[in-house]
C-alpha positions in Angstrom: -27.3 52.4 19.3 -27.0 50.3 22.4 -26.7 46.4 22.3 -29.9 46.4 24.4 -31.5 48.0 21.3 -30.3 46.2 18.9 -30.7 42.4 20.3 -33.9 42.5 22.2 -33.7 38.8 22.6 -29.9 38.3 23.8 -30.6 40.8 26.8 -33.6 38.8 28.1 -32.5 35.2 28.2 -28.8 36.1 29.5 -27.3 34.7 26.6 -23.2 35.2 26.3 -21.6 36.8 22.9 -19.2 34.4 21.9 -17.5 36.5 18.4 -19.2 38.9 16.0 -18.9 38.7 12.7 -20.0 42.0 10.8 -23.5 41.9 11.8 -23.9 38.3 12.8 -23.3 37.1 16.5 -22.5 34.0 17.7 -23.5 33.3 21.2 -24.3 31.0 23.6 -27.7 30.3 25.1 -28.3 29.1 29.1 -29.5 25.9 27.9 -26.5 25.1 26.6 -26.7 25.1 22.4 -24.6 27.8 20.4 -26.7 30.4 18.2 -25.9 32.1 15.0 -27.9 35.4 15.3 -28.3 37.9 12.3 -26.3 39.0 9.2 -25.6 38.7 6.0 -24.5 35.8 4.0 -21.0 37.0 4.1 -21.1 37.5 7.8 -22.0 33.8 8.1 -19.2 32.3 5.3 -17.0 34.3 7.8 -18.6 32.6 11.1 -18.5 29.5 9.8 -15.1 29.4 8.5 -13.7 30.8 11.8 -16.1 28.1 13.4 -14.3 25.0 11.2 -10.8 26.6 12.5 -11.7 27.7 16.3 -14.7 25.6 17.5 -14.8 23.0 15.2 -16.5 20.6 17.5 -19.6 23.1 17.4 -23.1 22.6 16.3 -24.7 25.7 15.9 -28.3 27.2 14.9 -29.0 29.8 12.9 -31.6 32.4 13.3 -32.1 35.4 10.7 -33.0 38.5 12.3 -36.2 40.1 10.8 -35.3 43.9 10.4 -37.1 46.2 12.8 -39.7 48.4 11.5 -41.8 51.6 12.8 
């Protein structure tokens, strides 16, 4: 699957990946605020802990992703 396929809305708004974790993704939005995208609830214990040791100054917003279906 290509990353266009699989985050629609990262592609569009030209949004940076800053670290994955599993399935969650941690990026960066043009107007500035940080976004927790995706994932489970293990994913985001991992985010957040590598946020409190790497980027500690970092506010970020979560989104959960709604899975895709036909």
């Amino acid at each position: 699957m290509k990353l266009k396929q699989a985050l629609p809305e990262l592609i569009e708004s030209d949004s940076a990946i800053i670290a994955s974790f599993g399935n969650a993704r941690l990026i960066k939005t043009p107007e500035g605020p940080c976004e927790l995208v995706g994932g489970s609830q293990e994913d985001r214990a991992l985010a957040g802990e590598w946020i409190s040791l790497f980027m500690h100054e970092l506010v970020v917003s979560t989104r959960q992703t709604i899975p895709y279906r036909r």
